[in-house]
N, C-alpha and C positions, 0 to 999 in steps of 0.2 A: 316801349319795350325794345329791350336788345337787338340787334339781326344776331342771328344764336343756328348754327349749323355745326352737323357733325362733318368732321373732317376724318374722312377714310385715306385720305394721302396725304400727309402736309411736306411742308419745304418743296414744293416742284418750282422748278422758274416761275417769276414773280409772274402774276397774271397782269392785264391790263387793270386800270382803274374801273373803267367799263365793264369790262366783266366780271370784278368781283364785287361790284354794286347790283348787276343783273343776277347776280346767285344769291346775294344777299336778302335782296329784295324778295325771289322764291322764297329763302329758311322764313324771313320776315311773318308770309304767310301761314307756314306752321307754327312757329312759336304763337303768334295772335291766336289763333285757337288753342293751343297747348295753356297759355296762360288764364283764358277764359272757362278752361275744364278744371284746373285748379283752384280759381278764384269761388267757385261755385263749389266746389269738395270742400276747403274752406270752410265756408259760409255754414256748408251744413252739416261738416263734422264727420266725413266719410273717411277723410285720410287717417288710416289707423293701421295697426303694431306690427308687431316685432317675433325675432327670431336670434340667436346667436348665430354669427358667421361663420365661426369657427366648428357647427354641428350642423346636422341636416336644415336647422330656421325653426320657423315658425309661422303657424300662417296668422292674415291679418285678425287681429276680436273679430270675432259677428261672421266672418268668412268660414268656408267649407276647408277639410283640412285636405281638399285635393285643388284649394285656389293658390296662388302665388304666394311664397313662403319670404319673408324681409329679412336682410340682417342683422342682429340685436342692436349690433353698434359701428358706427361709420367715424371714422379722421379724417378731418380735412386741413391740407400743410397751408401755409404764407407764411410769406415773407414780412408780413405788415406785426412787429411790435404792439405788444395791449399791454403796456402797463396799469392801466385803470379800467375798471369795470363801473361806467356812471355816466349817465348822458347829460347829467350836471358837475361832473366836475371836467376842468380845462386838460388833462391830462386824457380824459378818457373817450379825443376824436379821432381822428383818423380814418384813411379807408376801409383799415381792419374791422373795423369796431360794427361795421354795417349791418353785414349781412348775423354776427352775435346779434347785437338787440332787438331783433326784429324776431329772433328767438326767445327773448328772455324779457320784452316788454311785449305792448299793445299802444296802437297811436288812436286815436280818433280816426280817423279816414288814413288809405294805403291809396298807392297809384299803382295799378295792372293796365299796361297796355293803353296809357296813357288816358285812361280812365278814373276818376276817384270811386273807390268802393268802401265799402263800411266797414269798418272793425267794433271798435267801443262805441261809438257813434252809429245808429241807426238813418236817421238826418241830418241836414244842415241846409240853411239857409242864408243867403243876404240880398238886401235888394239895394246897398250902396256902397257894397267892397269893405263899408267901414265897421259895421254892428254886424256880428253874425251868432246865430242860435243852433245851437246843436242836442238833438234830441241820444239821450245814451240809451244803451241797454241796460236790462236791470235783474241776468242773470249771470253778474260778472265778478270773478270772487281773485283776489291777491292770492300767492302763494301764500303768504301767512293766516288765509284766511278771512279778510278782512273784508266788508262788501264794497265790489266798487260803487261811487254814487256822486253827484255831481262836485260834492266834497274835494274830493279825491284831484277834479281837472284844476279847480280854484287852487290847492294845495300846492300840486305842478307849476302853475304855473308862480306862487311867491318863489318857490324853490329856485326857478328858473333866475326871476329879478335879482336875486342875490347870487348868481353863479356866473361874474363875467366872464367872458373869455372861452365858457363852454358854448358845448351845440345845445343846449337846449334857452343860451339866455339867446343864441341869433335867434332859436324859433322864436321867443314869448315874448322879446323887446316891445314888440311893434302892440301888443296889448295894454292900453292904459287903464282899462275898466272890466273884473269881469264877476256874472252876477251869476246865482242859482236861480233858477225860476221855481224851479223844483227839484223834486230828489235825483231828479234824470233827466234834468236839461238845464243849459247854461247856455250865459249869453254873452259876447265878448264886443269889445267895442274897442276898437282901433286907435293909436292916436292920430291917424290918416287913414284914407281909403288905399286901400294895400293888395291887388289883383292875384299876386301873392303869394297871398297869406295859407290859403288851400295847400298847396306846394309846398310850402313850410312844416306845414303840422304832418306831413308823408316823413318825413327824415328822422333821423335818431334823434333830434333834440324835441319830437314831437310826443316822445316816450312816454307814459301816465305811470309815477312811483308812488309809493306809499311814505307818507310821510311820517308816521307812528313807528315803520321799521327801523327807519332810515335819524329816527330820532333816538331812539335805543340802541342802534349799532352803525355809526355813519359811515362806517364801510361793507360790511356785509348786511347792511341792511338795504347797500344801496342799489343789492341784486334782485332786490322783491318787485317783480310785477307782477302783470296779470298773462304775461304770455306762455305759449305753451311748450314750454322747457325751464327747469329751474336749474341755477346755478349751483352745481354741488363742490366741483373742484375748481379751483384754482393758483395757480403758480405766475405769480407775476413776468412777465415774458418770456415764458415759457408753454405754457398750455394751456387750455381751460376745458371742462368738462359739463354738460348741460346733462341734463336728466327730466326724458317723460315726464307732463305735467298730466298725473291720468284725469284729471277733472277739469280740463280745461275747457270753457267755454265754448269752442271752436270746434269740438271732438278728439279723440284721442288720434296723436301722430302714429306713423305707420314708422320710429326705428325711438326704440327705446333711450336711445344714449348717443349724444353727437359731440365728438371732441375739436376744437380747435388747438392746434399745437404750429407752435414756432419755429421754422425749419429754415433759415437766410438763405444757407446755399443750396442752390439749383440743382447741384450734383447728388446731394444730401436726399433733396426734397424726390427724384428719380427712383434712386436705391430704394428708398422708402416706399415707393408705389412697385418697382418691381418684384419686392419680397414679398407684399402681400399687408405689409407693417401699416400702411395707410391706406386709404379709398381712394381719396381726389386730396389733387392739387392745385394750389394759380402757379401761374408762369412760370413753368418747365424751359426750358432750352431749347429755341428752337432747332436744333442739331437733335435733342432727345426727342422733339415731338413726331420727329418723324418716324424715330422707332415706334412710338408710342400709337401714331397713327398707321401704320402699317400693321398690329396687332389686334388681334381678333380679342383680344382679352381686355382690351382697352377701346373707351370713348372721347375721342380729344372734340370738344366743343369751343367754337370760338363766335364772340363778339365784337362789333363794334363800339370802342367805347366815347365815352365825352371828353376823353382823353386827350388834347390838342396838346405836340412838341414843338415849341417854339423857340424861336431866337428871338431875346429881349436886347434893348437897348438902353442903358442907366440913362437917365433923361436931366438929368444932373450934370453929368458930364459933359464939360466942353466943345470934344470931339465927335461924342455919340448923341448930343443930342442936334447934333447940324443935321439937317432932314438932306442935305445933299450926300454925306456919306450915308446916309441909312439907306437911301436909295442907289448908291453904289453897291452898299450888299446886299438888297434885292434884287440887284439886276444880274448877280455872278455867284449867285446859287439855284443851283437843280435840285429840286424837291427829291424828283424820283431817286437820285442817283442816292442822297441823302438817307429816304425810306429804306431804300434795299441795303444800305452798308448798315444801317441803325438795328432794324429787326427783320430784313429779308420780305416775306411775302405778308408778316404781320406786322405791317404798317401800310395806312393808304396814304398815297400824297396829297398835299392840300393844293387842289386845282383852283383856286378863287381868293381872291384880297383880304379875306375877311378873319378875324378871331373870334371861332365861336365855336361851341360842342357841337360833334354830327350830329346828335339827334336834339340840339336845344331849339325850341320852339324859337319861329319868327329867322332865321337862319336868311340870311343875305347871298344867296348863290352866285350875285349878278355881279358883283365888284370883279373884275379883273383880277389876275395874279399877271406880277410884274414877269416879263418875258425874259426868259436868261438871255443875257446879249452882253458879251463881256463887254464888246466896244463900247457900249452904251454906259457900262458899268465904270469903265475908265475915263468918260466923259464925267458921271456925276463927280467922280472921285478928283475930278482936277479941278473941282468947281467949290470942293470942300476944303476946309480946313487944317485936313489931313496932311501930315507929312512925312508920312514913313514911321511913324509912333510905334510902340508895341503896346498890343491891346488887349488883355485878359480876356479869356470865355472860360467861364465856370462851367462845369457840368456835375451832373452826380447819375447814378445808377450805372449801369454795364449800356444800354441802349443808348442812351445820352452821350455816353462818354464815347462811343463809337462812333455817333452823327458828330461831334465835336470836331475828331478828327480829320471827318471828310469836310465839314468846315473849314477847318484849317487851312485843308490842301485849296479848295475851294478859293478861297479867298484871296492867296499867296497869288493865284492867275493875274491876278489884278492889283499884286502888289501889297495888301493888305498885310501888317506883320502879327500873327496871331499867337500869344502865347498862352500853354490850356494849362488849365488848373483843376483836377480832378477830383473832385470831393465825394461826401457822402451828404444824402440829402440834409437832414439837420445844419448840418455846416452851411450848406450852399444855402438855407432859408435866413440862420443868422446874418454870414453876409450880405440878404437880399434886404433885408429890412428897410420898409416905406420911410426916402429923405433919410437914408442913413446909411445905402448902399456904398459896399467895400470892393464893388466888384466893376466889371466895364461892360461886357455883354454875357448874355445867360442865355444858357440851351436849359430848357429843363420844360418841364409839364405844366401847363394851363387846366385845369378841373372843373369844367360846368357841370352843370345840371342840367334835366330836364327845362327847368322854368329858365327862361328869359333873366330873370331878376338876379342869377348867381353870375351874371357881367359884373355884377357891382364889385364883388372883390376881389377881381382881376383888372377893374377900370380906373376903381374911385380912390379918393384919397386915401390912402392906411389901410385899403383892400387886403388882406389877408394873405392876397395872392398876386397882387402889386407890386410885382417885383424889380419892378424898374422904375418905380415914382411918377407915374404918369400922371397927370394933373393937368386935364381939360376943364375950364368952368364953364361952356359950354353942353360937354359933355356931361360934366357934374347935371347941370340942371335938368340933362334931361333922363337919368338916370335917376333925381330924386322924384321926376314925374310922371313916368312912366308905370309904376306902382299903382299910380291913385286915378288910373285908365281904367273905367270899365268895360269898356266897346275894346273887344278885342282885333278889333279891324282899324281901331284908332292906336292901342298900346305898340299892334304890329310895326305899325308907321314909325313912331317914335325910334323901336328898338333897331329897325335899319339904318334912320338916320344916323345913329350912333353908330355903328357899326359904317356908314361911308366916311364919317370922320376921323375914327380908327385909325381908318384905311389910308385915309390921307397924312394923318401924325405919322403911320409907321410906327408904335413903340415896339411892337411886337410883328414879327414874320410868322406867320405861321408855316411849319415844312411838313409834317405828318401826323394822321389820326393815328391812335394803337390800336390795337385789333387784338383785343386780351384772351389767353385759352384757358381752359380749365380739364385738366385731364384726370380720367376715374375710369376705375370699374369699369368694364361694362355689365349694365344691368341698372344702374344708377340713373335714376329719375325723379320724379317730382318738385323741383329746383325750379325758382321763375328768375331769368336772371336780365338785370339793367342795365340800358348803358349808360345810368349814371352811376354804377358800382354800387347800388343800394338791392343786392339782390335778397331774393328770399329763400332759404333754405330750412323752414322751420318745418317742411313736406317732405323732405328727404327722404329716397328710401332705397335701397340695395336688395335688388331682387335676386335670388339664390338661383343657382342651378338644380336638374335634375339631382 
């Protein structure tokens, strides 16, 4: 779970690292319980309806009409592009895409609070990481009606096998075998022991579709599940509109109608919350969040996310792949100075050697972070093969492209001749591409997870997120074996040593966590949110005023 705090003052001078781990760590403890009051409403179907916004409300079904009155319908802006609605097809991943499906499907088991909870799934079991059974419920109906049943998970998962490239063929790859036992239980069998695998089926590609819809209409069929909002509108990157599922297995939701719409600029996405035109937003300005946070009318919430921004190193490359200059630009950049020109007080510096999500399980805290020491830094650099070159840094986004350039200056200290190239992320991913890169070092975002296991596409060969071609076969090996670990005091082992070798290759620096906000309403609650950006908003709800 998130550290998830309201913020009644934002943009003050940056706080220490220290102290905004010691506040964080406090929110820590209310969200744990916030998330654990939710998971259990959930469960039992208490979170329920609606009101229009725009009129006195409504209060919840079942509730007294002098209880807390919701309002009918809530927007919420990003910047993240949805051109595809489908967690089998390659178009339709992304960060955006999260917090929709979890509206508009159901997975077998969710993660709250770093816990597995049930959804579709009632049990589950394994006693070798490799064959696992899972016992379903069997009061569970598709929007179209359709009864869920062990059918249904088999079905997903062929759908899966034939959908390279999407999130749901990473979830189901790693399945060779999987059987009914009965109408409400299935059993899956591995082609390896995969620690995993749990962690997997939590994510969008863990989604349960109907395959009879999706056979009659493979695009709008391929909004049918069983979760609790159905997909009524949509406009390809532009908006999408979800709508109350009122027979929803889980209980009826407390906001009848929750729109996702596409709003890029930050100035746009403001306007829109100060008129009243939308509810909540992601990533406001941090110049606006201050307005925003100094307003009684408004709740700016922020997280820590898994978010790590890094300086990559093309490992291809002649010049960058000499570990003596990479350790000359380790030694003649300041994180802090970096954090604060990038995102101000919403970024924490990365204090320690390592590349990995703040909140990814098994985390290596103890590797060192190289000491800014310029002297030191003009030693590696006369020791390298460096001559005065000019050396590309790609960046993309408005935060990137501001650390970029304290990069630059950064570097110049010592000589370095840095010339920036500012793109947009698409662009910047083309040029990254694994053993194909067009570029020479890269400032841009590294994306874990909660689980250990999502190093691999930031580590391994053709990693997804591999954006410098790194290629350890040591490292390989033990990133294929670490998976098929059941002792997790054994897998822990494995996933540091990797992580001191890392440390040692250099491909990547890491300079700052993001520390991501979401600004709304106030009155806006019921939201469990991750910081692996996989959060939940299917509880949403907008409490009215007098």
């Amino acid at each position: 779970m998130a550290q998830f705090v309201r913020i009644n003052q934002c943009c003050k001078k940056t706080e220490t690292t220290k102290k905004r781990r010691q506040k964080m760590r406090k929110s820590m403890r209310f969200i744990k319980v916030l998330a654990i009051i939710l998971a259990v409403a959930l469960s039992v179907g208490i979170l329920s309806a609606c009101g229009k916004d725009d009129d006195a409300g409504s209060p919840a079904p079942g509730g007294s009409s002098d209880g807390p009155r919701y309002a009918d319908s809530i927007e919420i802006l990003g910047e993240a592009n949805i051109p595809v609605v489908d967690p089998y097809n390659p178009g339709g991943s992304g960060g955006g895409v999260r917090s929709l499906y979890s509206c508009i499907y159901d997975r077998l088991i969710i993660l709250v609070d770093g816990n597995y909870v049930a959804e579709l799934a009632t049990s589950w079991e394994t006693s070798d990481a490799q064959t696992y059974t899972f016992t379903l419920r069997d009061d569970v109906y598709f929007h179209n009606g359709d009864k869920f049943t062990a059918q249904d998970v088999i079905d997903t998962f062929m759908i899966a096998k034939e959908s390279l490239g999407s999130p749901g063929y990473e979830t189901w790859r790693y399945v060779e075998t999987i059987t009914a036992l009965d109408e409400h239980k299935v059993q899956m069998v591995l082609d390896a022991p995969n620690a995993d695998f749990y962690f997997k089926l939590t994510m969008t590609g863990g989604s349960i579709v109907n395959k009879r819809a999706r056979d009659a209409d493979p695009v709008e069929g391929a909004w049918v599940g069983t979760g609790a909002f159905t997909l009524s509108e949509f406009a390809s990157a532009d908006y999408i509109v979800l709508t109350r599922n009122d027979d929803y297995w889980g209980g009826v939701m407390p906001t009848r109608q929750i729109s996702f719409r596409y709003l890029p600029e930050t100035a746009a996405r403001t306007i829109a919350l100060q008129n009243g035109d939308s509810q909540m937003s992601f990533n406001i300005s941090p110049q606006d969040l201050e307005w925003f946070g100094n307003s009684p009318d408004f709740t700016v919430l922020s997280f820590t996310s898994n978010v790590i921004n890094t300086l990559g190193f093309n490992m291809n490359h002649p010049i960058l792949s000499d570990l003596n200059f990479r350790k000359a630009v380790s030694h003649a950049l300041s994180n802090p100075e970096i954090a604060v020109v990038a995102s101000g007080e919403w970024a924490i510096p990365v204090d320690h050697g390592t590349i990995w999500g703040w909140g990814t399980e098994f985390k290596n805290n103890n590797l060192p972070l190289a000491a800014f020491d310029l002297d030191l830094a003009k030693q590696y650099l006369a020791d390298s093969i460096y001559n005065g070159e000019e050396i590309e840094l790609i960046s993309a986004n408005p935060d990137c492209n501001r650390a970029a350039e304290i990069i630059q200056e950064q570097l110049s200290k010592i000589d370095i001749n840095i010339k920036l190239y500012q793109t947009d992320p698409p662009t910047l991913h083309a040029a990254t591409a694994y053993d194909s890169n067009k570029v020479e070092m890269i400032h841009y975002l590294n994306v874990f997870d909660n689980s250990s296991g999502s190093a691999r596409a930031i580590l391994y060969p053709f990693g997804a997120w591999n954006m410098v071609s790194y290629n350890n076969d040591a490292v390989n090996d033990l990133l294929d074996r670490a998976p098929t670990i059941a002792d997790a005091n054994e897998r822990a082992t494995v996933y540091r040593q990797i992580q001191e070798m890392v440390a040692e290759d250099m491909p990547y620096l890491g300079l700052y966590y993001s520390v991501r906000a979401i600004t709304s309403k106030a009155g806006i609650g019921g939201i469990i949110l991750n910081d692996d950006l996989n959060h939940q908003f299917r509880g949403i709800y907008l409490e009215l005023g007098d």
